[in-house]
C-alpha positions in Angstrom: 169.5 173.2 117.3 173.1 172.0 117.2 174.9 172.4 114.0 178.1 170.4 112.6 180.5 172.7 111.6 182.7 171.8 108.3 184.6 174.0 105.8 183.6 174.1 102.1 186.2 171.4 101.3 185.3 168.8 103.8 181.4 169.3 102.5 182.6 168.7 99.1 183.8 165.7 100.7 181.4 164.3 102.2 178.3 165.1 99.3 180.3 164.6 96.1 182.3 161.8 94.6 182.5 159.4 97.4 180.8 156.2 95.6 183.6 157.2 92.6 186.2 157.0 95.1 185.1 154.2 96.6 185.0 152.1 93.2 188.0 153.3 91.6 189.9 152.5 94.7 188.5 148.9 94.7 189.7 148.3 90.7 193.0 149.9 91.5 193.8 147.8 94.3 192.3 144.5 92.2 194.8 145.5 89.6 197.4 145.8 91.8 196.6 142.4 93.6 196.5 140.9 90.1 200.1 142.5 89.2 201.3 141.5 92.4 200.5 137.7 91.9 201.9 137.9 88.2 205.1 138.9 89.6 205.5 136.9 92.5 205.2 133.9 90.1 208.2 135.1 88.8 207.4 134.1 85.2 207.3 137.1 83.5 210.5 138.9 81.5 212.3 141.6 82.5 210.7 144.2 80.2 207.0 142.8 81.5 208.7 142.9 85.4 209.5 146.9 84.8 205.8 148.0 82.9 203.8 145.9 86.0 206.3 147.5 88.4 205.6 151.2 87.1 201.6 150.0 86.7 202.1 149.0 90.4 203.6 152.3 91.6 200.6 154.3 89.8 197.9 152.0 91.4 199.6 152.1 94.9 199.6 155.8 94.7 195.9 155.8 93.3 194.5 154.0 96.3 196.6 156.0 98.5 194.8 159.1 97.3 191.6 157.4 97.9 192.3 156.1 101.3 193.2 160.2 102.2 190.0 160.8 100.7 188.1 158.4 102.8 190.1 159.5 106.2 189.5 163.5 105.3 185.8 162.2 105.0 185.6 160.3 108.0 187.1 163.7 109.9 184.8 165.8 108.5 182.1 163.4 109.5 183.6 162.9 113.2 183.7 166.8 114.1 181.9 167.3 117.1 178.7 168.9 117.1 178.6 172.5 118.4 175.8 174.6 119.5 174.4 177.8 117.5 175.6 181.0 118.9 173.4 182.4 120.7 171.7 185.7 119.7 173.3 188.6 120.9 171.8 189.7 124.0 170.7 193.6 123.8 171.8 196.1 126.6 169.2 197.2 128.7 167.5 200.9 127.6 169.4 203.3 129.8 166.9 205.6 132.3 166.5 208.6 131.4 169.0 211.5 132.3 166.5 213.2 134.8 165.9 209.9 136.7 169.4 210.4 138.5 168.1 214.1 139.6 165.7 214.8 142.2 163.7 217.6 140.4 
């Protein structure tokens, strides 16, 4: 039987939090699409310009974590498969002393 072969960290990974990542990077970045509209209409005062700008920078950094996330996943997923090791193969039993000796 052929076994995948991931550390601790990648398992967690894989099994834990993954639909959470997945949704909170799909409100950050509709936040951040949202903001981004708001300012390119240019309507907005200064003091609004610099809290979505810092909002911005948070969310962009929030969906860059989760896009790590999703790439460590996706190499933890793409290892390749490796075989079990084998069992250890035993030594033959040695003769006994007297079979070397014509007696």
């Amino acid at each position: 039987m052929a076994v995948r072969k991931t550390s601790p960290a990648h398992a967690e990974i894989i099994h834990e939090g993954a639909p959470d990542v997945i949704a909170q990077y799909e409100r950050s970045m509709a936040e951040l699409e949202q903001i981004v509209a708001r300012m390119e209409q240019g309507d907005t005062t200064l003091e609004q310009s610099l809290k979505d700008y810092e909002r911005g920078t948070q969310l962009a950094r929030q969906c860059e974590q989760a896009l790590k996330a999703a790439e460590l996943r996706i190499d933890a997923l793409s290892l390749p498969i490796e075989p079990e090791p084998a069992a250890p193969k035993s030594k033959p039993a040695m003769p006994p002393a007297d079979a070397f000796f014509d007696v």
